[in-house]
Residue, then its C-alpha position, 0 to 999 in steps of 0.5 A: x595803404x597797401x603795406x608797410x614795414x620798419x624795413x624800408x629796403x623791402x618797401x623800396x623793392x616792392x615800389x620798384x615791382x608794382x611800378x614795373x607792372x604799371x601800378x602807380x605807388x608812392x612810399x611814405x616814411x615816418x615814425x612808427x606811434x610810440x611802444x607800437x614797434x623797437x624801431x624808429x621809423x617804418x616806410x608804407x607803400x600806397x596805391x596811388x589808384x584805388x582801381x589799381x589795389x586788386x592788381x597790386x594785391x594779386x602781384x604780391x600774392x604772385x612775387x611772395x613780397x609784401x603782406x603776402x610773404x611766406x615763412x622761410x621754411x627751416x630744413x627738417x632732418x631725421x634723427 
């Protein structure tokens, strides 16, 4: 397993990327184990090829997605 999350669109989007880079991957869905998260359900994103898991790893790292996402950077103003 590569990554998951409870936004199952962002999941989605992060197949598409590695699949168009030649990284076969495969989402699962299912419900997260209870208390875990609010939200019902989660989708996990798995390399189908161990050979493939630094590639896939070094695209996200690249994209910005996945477990490699970085914080939205919030304006600063000078008072």
């Amino acid at each position: 397993m590569l990554y998951f999350s409870s936004d199952g669109a962002e999941v989605d989007a992060l197949s598409r990327e590695l699949s168009a880079a030649g990284i076969p991957c495969e989402v699962r869905h299912g419900p997260f184990p209870e208390g875990m998260f609010p939200q019902d359900s989660y989708a996990e994103l798995w390399i189908v090829h161990e050979r493939d898991c630094h590639r896939a790893l070094m695209l996200c790292v690249e994209l910005g997605v996945g477990f490699a996402k970085r914080p939205r950077k919030l304006p600063t103003f000078d008072d």
